[in-house]
C-alpha positions as CSV (number, residue, x, y, z in Angstrom):
1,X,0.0,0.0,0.0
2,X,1.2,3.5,-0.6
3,X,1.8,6.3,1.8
4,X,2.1,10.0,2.2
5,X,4.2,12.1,4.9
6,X,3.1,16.2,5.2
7,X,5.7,18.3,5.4
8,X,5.3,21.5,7.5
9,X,7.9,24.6,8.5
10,X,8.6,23.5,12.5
11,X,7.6,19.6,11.9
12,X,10.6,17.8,13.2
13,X,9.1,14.1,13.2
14,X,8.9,13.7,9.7
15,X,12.4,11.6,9.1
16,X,10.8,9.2,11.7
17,X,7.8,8.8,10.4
18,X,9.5,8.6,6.5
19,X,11.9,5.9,8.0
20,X,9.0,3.9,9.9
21,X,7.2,3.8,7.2
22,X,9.8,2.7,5.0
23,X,11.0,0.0,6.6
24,X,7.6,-1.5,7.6
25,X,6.0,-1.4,4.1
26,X,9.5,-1.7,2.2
27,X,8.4,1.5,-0.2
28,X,9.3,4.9,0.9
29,X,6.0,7.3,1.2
30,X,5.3,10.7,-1.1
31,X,6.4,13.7,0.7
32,X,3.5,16.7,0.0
33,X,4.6,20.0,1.2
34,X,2.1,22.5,2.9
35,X,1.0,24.7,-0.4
36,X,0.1,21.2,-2.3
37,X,-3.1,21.1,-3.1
38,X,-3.3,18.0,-4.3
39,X,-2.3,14.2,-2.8
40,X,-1.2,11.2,-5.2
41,X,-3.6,8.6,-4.6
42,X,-2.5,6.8,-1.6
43,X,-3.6,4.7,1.3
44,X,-2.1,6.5,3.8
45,X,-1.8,10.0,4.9
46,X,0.1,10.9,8.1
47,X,1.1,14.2,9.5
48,X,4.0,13.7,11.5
49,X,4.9,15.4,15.0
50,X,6.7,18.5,15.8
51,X,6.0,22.1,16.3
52,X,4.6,23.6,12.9
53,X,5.0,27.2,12.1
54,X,6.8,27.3,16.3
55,X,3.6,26.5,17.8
56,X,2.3,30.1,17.3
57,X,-1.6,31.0,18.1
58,X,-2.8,27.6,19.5
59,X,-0.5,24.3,18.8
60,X,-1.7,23.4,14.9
61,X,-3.7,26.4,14.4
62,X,-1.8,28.0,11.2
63,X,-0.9,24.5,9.6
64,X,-4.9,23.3,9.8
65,X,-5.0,26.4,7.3
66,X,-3.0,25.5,4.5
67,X,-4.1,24.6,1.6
68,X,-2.8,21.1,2.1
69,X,-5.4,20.4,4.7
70,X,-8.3,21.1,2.3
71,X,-6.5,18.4,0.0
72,X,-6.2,16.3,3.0
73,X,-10.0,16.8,4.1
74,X,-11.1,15.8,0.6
75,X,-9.2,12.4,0.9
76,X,-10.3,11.9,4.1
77,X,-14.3,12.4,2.5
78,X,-13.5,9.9,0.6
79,X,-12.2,7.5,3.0
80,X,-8.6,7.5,2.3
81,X,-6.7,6.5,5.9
82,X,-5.0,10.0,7.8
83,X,-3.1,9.5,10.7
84,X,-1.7,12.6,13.0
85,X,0.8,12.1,15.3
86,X,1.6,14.8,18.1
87,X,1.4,18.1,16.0
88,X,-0.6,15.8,13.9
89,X,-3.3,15.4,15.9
90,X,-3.4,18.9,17.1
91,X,-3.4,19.7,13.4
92,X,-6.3,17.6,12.7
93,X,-8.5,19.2,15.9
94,X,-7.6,22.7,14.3
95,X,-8.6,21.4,10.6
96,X,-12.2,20.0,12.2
97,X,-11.3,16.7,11.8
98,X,-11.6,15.1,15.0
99,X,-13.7,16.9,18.2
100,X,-12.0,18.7,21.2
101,X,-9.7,20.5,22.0
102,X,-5.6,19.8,22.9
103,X,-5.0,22.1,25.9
104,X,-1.0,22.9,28.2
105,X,-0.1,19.6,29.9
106,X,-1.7,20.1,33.6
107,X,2.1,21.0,34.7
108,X,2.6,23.0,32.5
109,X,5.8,21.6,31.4
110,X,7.1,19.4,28.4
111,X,7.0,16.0,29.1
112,X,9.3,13.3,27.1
113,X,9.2,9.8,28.2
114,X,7.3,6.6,27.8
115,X,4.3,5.8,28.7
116,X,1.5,2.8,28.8
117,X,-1.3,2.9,26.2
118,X,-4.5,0.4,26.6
119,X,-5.8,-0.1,23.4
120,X,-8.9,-0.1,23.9
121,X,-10.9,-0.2,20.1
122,X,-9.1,-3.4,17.8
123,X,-12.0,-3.4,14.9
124,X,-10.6,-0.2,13.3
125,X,-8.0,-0.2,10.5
126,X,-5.1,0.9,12.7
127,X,-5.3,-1.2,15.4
128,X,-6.8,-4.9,13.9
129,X,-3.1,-6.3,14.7
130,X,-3.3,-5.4,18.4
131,X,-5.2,-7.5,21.0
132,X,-8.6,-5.9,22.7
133,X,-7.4,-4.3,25.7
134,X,-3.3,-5.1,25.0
135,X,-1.1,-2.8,26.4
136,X,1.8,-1.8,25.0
137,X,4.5,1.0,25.4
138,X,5.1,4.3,23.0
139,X,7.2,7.6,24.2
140,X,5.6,10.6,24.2
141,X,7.2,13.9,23.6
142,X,4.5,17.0,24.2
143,X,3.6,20.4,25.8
144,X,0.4,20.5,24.8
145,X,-1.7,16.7,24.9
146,X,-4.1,17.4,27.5
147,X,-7.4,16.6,25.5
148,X,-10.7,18.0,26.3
149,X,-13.9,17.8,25.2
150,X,-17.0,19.3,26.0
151,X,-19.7,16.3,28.0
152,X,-22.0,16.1,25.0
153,X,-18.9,15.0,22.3
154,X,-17.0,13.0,25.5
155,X,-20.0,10.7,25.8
156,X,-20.2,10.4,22.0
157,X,-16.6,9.2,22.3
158,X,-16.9,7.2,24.7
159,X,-20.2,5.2,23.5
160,X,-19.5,4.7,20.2
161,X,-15.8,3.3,20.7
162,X,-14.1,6.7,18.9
163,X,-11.8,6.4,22.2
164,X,-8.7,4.4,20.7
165,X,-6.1,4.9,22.8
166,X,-6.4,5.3,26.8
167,X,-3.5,6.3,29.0
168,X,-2.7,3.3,31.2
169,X,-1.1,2.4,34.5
170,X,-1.0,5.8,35.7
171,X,1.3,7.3,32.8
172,X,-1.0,10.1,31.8
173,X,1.8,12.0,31.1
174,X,-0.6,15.3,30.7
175,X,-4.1,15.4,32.3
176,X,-6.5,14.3,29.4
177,X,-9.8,13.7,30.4
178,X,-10.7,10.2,31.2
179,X,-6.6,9.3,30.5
180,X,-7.4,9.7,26.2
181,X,-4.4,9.4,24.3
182,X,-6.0,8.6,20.7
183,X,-9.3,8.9,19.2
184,X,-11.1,8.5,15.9
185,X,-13.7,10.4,13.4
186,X,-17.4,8.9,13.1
187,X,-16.6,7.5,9.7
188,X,-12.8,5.5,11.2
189,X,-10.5,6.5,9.0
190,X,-8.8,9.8,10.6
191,X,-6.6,8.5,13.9
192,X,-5.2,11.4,16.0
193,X,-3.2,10.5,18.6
194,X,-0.2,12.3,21.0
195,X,2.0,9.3,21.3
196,X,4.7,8.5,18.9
197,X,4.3,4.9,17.7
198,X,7.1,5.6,15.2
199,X,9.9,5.7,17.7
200,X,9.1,2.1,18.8
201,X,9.1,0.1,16.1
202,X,12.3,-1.9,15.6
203,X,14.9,-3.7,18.5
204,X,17.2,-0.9,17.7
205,X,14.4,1.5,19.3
206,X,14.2,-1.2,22.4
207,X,10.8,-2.5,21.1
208,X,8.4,-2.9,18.5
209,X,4.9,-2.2,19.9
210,X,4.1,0.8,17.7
211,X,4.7,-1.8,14.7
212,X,1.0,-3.3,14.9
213,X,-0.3,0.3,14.1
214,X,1.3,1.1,11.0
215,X,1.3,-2.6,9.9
216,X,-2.7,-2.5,10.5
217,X,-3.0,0.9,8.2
218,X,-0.8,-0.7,5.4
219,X,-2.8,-3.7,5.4
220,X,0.5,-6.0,6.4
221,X,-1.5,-6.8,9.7
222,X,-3.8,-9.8,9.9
């Protein structure tokens, strides 16, 4: 399956998620830089972390405005996979995407480290090579991952299984309401999550649970 990386001024994740990508599908992805407005026919589109345009305004706000998003949001309508990572999903909040909001870690301090993830919705295409409720490890590198949402759009996440990816074990690393670390649109094809499952996806990293993911979007995944 083929695979596109956004490039964005500030992003700083997308040799990462090029390399992951790479190496689990064995084709590198299309780069599309932020004035394209339009995306080779892919199966994949992933907007890789970072701090686009230095994190000015609100974290993602000028990126969800270029006109690469609109290209991006007319894949998506057609159900063509996008993934955000980090800045990605911040990005894809700003764009209208995916509900909420991505708020200052509760510290108020930059947080790098690893935490524990829950997976906690397998019948989606990014996660049908993990086990229901597996946990698994992924680092996390953030100032601003506290995700809100407003009661109404929380309990629509939460009852219709949009809540992918739950903070676990006590490693919220940044306050997010009811521990959410990754959720998805209505429709299942847009996944916005703040941890980086392409830093942990070969020994040389120091383990491979972020593999499932991308293996499950490329279709390598059983």
């Amino acid at each position: 399956m083929k695979s596109a990386v956004v490039l964005l001024p500030g992003l700083n994740r997308d040799r990462d998620m090029i390399a992951a990508l790479t190496k689990i599908s064995g084709t590198a992805p299309v780069t599309v830089w932020q004035t394209d407005t339009e995306i080779p026919d892919v199966d994949l589109i992933v907007i890789p972390g970072g701090f686009s345009y230095g994190d000015y305004l609100r974290c993602g706000a000028i990126a969800a405005r270029m006109p690469v998003m609109r290209a991006i949001a007319e894949k998506a309508e057609k159900g063509v996979q996008v993934m955000g990572v980090c800045n990605g999903f911040q990005i894809l909040v700003e764009a209208g995407l995916l509900p909420g909001a991505l708020m200052r870690n509760d510290h108020l301090k930059f947080v790098c480290r690893e935490v524990k993830l829950r997976v906690e919705n397998v019948n989606t295409s990014f996660t049908r090579g993990y086990a229901p409720g597996q946990i698994i490890r992924s680092p996390v590198a953030h100032h601003d991952g506290n995700y809100f949402a407003d009661p109404e759009t929380l309990a629509r996440l939460e009852g219709n299984g949009r809540i992918v990816f739950r903070y676990a074990e006590g490693t919220n690393p940044n306050g997010a309401i009811n521990d959410i670390a990754g959720i998805i649109n209505e429709r299942g094809n847009v996944l916005g999550l703040m941890p980086h499952p392409e830093n942990l996806i070969e020994p040389a990293h120091g383990g491979t649970d972020g593999r499932a993911l991308f293996e499950s979007a490329l279709g390598i995944a059983a």
